[in-house]
C-alpha positions in Angstrom: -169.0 -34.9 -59.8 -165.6 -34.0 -60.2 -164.9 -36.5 -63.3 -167.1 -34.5 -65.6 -165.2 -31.2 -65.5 -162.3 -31.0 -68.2 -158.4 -31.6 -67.4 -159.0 -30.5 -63.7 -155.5 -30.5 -62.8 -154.7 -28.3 -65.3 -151.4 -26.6 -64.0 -150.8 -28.7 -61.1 -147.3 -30.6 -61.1 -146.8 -34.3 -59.8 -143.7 -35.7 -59.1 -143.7 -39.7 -58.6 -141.1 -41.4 -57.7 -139.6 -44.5 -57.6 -137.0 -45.4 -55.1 -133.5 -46.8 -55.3 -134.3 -50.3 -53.7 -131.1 -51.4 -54.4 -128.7 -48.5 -53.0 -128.5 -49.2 -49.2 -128.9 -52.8 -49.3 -125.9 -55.4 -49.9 -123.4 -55.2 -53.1 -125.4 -58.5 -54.1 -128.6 -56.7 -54.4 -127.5 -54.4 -56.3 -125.5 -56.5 -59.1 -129.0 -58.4 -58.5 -130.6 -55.3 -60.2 -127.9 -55.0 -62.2 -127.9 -58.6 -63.8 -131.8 -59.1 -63.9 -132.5 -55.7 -65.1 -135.0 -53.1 -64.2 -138.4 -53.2 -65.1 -141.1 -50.5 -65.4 -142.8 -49.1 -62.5 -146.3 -50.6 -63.9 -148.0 -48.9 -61.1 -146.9 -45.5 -61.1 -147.1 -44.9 -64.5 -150.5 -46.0 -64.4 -150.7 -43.2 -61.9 -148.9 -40.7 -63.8 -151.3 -41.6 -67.4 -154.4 -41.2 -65.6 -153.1 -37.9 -63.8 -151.5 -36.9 -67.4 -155.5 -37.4 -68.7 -156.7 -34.8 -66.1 -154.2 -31.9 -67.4 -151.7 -32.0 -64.9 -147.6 -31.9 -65.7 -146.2 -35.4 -64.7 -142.8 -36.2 -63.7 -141.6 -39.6 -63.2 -138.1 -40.3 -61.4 -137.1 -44.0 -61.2 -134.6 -44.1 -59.3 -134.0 -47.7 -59.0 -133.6 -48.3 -63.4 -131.2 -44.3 -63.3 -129.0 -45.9 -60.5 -130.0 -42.5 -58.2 -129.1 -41.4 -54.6 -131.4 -40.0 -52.5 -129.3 -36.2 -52.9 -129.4 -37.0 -56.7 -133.2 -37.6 -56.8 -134.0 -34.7 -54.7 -132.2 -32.1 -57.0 -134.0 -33.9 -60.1 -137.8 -33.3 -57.8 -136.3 -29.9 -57.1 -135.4 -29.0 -60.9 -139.0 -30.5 -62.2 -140.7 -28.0 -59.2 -143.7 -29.5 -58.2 -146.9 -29.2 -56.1 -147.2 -32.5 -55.0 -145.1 -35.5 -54.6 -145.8 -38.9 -54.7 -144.5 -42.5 -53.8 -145.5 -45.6 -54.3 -145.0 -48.2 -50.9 -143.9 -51.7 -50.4 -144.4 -53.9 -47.6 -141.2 -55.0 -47.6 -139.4 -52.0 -48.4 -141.3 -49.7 -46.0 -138.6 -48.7 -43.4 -136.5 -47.8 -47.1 -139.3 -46.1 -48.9 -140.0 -43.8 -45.5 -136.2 -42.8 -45.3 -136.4 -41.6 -48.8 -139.8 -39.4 -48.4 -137.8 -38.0 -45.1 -134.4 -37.4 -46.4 -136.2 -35.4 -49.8 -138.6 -33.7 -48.2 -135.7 -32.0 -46.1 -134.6 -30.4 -49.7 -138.5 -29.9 -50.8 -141.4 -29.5 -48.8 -144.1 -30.0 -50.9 -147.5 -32.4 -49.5 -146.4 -36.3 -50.2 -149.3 -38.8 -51.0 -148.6 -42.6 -51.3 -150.1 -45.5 -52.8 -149.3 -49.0 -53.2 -150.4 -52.5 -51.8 -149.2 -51.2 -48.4 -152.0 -48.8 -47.6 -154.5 -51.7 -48.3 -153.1 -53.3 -44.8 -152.3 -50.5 -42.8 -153.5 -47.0 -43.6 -153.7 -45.6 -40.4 -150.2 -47.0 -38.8 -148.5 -45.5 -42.5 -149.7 -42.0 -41.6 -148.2 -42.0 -38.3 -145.3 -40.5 -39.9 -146.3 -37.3 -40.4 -143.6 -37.2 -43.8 -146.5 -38.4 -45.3 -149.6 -36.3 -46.2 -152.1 -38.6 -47.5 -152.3 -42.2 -48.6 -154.8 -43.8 -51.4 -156.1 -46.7 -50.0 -156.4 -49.7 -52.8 -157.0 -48.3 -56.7 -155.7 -45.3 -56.8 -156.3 -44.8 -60.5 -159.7 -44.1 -59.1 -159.3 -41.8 -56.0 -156.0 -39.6 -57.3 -157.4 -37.4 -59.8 -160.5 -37.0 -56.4 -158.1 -36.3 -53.9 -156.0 -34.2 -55.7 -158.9 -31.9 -57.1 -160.5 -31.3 -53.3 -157.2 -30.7 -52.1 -156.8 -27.6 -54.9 -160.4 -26.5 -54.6 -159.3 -26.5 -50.7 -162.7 -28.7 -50.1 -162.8 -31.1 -47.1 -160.9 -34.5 -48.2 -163.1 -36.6 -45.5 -165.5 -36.4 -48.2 -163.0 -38.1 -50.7 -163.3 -41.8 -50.4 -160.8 -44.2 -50.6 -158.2 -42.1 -48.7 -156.3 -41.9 -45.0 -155.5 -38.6 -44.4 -154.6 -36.2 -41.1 -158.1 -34.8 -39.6 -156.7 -32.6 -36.5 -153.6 -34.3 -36.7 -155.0 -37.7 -36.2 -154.9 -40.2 -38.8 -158.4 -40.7 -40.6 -159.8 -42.9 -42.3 -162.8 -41.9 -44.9 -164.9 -44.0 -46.9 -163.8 -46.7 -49.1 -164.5 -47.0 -52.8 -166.9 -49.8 -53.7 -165.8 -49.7 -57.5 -162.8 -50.7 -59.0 -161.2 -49.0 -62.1 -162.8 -50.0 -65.4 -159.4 -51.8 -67.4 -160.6 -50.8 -70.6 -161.0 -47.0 -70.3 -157.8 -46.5 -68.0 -155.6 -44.1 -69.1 -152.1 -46.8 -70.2 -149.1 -46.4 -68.4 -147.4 -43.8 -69.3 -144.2 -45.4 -70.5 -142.9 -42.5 -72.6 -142.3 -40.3 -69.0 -139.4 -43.0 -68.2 -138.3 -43.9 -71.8 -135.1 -42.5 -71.3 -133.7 -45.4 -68.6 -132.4 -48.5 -69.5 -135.7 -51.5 -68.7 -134.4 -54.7 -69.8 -135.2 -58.3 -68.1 -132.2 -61.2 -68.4 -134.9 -63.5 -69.9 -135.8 -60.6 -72.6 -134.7 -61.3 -76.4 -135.2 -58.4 -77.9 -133.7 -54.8 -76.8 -136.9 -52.7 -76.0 -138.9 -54.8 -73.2 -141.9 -53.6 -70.9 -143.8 -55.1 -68.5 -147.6 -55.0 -69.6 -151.0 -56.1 -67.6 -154.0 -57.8 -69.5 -156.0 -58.2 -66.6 -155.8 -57.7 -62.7 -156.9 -60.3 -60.1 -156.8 -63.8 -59.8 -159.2 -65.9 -58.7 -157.3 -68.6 -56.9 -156.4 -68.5 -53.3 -153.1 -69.6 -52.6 -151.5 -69.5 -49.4 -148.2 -67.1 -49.3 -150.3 -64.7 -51.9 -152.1 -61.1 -51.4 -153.9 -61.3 -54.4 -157.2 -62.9 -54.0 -158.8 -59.5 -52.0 -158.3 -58.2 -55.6 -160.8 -59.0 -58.2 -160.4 -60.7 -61.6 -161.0 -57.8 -64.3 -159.5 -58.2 -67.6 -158.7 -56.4 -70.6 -160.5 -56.5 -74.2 -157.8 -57.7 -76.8 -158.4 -55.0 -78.8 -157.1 -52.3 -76.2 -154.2 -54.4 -75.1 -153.3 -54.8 -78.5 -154.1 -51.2 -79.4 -151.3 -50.6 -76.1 -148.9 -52.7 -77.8 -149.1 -51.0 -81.2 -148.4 -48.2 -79.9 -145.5 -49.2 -77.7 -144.2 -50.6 -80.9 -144.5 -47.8 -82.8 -144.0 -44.3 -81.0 -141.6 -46.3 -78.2 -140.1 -49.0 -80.5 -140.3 -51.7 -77.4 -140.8 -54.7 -79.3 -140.5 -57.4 -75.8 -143.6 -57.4 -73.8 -143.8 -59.5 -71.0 -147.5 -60.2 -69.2 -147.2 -59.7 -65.3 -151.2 -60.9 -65.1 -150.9 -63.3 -62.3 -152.8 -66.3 -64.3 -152.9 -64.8 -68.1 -154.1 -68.5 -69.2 -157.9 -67.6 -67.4 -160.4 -68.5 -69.6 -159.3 -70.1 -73.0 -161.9 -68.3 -74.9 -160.4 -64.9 -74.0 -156.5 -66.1 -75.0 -157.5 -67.6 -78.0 -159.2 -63.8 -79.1 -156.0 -62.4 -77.5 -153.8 -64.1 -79.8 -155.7 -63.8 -83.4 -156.2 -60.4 -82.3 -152.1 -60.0 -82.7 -152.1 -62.3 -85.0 -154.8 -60.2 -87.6 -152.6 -57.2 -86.8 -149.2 -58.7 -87.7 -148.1 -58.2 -83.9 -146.5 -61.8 -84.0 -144.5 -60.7 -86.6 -143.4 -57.9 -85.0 -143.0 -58.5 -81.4 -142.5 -61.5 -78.9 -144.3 -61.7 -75.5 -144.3 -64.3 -72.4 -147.0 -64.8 -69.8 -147.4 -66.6 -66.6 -149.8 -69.1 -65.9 -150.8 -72.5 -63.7 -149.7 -76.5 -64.6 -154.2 -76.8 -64.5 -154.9 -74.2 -66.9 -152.8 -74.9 -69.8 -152.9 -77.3 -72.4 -151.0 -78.0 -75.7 -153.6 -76.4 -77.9 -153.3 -73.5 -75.9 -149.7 -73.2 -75.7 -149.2 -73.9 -79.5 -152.0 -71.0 -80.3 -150.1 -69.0 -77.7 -147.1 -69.7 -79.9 -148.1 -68.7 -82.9 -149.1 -65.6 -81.7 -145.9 -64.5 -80.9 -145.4 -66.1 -77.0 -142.1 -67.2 -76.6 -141.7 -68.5 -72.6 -144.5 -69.6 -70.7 -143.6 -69.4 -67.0 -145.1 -71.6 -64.7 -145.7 -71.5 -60.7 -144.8 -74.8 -59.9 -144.0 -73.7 -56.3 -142.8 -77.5 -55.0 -142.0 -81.0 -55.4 -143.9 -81.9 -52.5 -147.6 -82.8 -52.6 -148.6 -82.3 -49.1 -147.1 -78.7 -49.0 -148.8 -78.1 -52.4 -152.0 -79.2 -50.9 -151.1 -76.8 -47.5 -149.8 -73.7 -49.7 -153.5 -74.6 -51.8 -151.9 -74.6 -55.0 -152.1 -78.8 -56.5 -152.8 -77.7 -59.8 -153.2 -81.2 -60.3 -150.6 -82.8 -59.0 -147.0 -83.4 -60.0 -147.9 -85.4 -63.1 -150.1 -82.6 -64.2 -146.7 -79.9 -63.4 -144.3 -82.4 -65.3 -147.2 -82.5 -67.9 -147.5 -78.6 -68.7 -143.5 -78.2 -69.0 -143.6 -81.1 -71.6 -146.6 -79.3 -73.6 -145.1 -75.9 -73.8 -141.6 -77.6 -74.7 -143.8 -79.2 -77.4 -145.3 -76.0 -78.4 -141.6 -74.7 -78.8 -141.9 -72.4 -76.1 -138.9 -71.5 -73.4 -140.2 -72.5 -70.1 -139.4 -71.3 -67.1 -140.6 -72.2 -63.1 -140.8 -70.4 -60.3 -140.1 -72.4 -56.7 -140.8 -71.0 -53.3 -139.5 -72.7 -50.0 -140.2 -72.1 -46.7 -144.0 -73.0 -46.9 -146.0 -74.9 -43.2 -143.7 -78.3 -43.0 -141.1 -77.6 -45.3 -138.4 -79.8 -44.1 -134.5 -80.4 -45.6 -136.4 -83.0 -46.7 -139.2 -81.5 -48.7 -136.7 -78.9 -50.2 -134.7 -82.3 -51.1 -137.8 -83.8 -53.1 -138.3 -79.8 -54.5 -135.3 -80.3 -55.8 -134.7 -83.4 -57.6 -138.4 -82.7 -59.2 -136.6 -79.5 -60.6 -133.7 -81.8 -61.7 -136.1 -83.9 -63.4 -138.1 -81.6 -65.5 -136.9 -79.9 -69.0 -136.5 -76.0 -67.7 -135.0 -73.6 -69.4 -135.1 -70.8 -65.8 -136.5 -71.4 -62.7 -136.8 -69.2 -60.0 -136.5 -70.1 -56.2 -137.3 -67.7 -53.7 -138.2 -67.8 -50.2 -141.9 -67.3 -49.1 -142.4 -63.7 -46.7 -145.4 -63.5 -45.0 -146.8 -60.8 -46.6 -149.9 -58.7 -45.4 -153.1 -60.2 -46.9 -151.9 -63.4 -47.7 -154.0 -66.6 -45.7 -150.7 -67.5 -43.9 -149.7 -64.3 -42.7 -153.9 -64.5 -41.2 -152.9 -67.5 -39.6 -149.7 -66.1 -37.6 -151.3 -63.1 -36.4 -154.3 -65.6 -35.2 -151.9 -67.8 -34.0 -149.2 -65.8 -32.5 -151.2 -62.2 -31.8 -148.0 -60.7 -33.3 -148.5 -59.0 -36.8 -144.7 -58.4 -36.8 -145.3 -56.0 -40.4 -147.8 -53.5 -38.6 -144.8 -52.8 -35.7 -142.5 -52.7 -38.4 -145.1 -49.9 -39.9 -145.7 -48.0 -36.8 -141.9 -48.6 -36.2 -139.7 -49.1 -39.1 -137.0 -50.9 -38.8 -134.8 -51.3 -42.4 -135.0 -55.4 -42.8 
């Protein structure tokens, strides 16, 4: 196949792009980017490594972390000249993203593939707008370097799979991909095409910070979340510390913080993870945080964690309630169990910080109450509270469309409307 023939993109030039989230919403949004900082575009530079691997010339324009307009990222696309350009799409930013991929390809008409969560949910609605070329449905570390290839060779791209493309001017579906990308031999994000903005986090203590992905998946299945159609596949220590060393040293990013939904998933594998940085000095040099669940920590955990360098453990805590922990299928054991895991990673000397969501089946003023005295009663250092969105592939958003026959985001696809 197409995989074994070397750097087939040779010559080709990608453009991805990140859009300004920030610039058309309110004032607050935008101090909100602001204050919290910007953090890397995981996703597309995934993307833009693995396209990098197959010989093309990558650009990558965030224009959220540069603070761009749409006129100021179209003459950056424009200067860079490419073949292609791409975006990555968000649910909740769809109507946004679309305006964007309009408004530039006024200035440069080029084909414009997408990619992102989005397309899992609705690839057929997104290439009603005929803006948009083609979409990569699911991995599309997998099916890029495919599509992109055919499309050059000028071969027919029904016989890519994984993709939605125009077939007569009718949005088509072709077959999807029954593998998923093997994490160890993935091209790493290619951090260096963006290392000119300015990624920071409010939590970060150090000046270079990065996002950074151990494994994908998680095998839990709570309510409000769009994860579990994705499977659990994680990393090797050795090639997530090998990423870090090198972040370190040709980048000089010394903050990493782990976006793996549950990073605590199987003690075994954190326990390698951390004397793997430890045996390469990486505690000494860097400091890291990771997210996990109340039920799979403990104290020996955290305090190994520790010493390898982890300084905040942040926890999903969700609410205060039981019965809406038991609706949104998240108990990790109850409250004690919650109170318990804050207490061990205090005791580990760890910052810890919890993230609360409101808004779940039978919240009341009164379950928010409760919700928030249990956040007044435990030792934080942050917490986080944010409502819950019914988000495409998540069990309650299931339930509405069951219940209601309304899928509100797939008219919001076919018929975008700025939220």
């Amino acid at each position: 196949g197409i995989g074994m023939e070397q750097d087939p993109l040779t010559g080709l030039r990608v453009c991805l792009v990140f859009p300004n989230v920030a610039l058309e919403r309110t004032a607050a949004l935008q101090q909100n980017v602001h204050a919290l900082g910007a953090i890397q575009p995981l996703s597309l530079l995934y993307v833009a490594g693995i396209l990098e691997e197959a010989g093309a010339h990558v650009s990558v324009i965030d224009a959220t972390a540069r603070g761009l307009s749409p006129k100021e990222t179209s003459s950056l696309i424009k200067a860079f000249r490419p073949d292609v350009v791409g975006w990555t799409l968000a649910t909740l930013d769809f109507a946004f993203s679309l305006d964007w991929i309009r408004t530039i390809r006024q200035y440069i008409d080029v084909p414009v593939l997408v990619g992102g969560i989005h397309l899992s949910s609705y690839p057929l609605e997104t290439l009603t707008h005929t803006a948009i070329d083609w979409g990569v449905v699911r991995d599309a570390e997998l099916t890029v370097v495919d599509l992109l290839c055919a499309w050059r060779r000028g071969d027919d791209l029904g016989e890519v799979a994984g993709i939605v493309y125009r077939k007569e001017g009718i949005p088509t579906l072709t077959a999807s991909r029954s593998t998923w990308m093997e994490v160890d031999k993935t091209a790493l994000p290619a951090r260096h095409l963006v290392h000119d903005c300015d990624y920071r986090s409010i939590l970060a203590q150090r000046e270079g910070f990065t996002a950074i992905m151990s494994g994908w998946g998680c095998p839990f299945s709570c309510s409000f979340c769009v994860l579990p159609a994705v499977p659990v596949r994680l990393r090797t220590p050795r090639v997530v510390a090998d990423e870090m060393e090198y972040c370190l040293d040709t980048l000089g990013i010394e903050e990493f913080d782990f976006f793996d939904p549950s990073f605590c998933l199987g003690h075994k594998r954190v326990r390698d993870l951390c004397s793997e940085f430890r045996s390469r000095g990486l505690h000494k040099r860097t400091v890291w945080s990771a997210r996990a669940r109340a039920d799979q920590v403990t104290l020996e955990l955290l305090q190994d964690m520790a010493s390898a360098g982890c300084v905040r453990i942040c926890l999903g805590l969700e609410s205060g309630n039981i019965e809406i922990l038991k609706g949104a299928e998240k108990l990790q054991g109850g409250l004690d169990r919650m109170r318990q895991a804050v207490d061990w990673g205090r005791q580990a000397g760890l910052e810890v910080m919890a993230f609360f969501t409101i808004g779940h089946k039978g919240e009341t003023t009164e379950t928010i109450e409760q919700t928030r005295s249990f956040i007044l009663s435990l030792d934080l250092d942050f917490i986080q509270v944010a409502p819950i969105f019914m988000l495409p592939g998540s069990s309650i958003h299931e339930d509405y469309v069951e219940r209601t026959g309304d899928d509100f985001w797939r008219r919001n696809t076919l018929e975008p409307q700025p939220l």
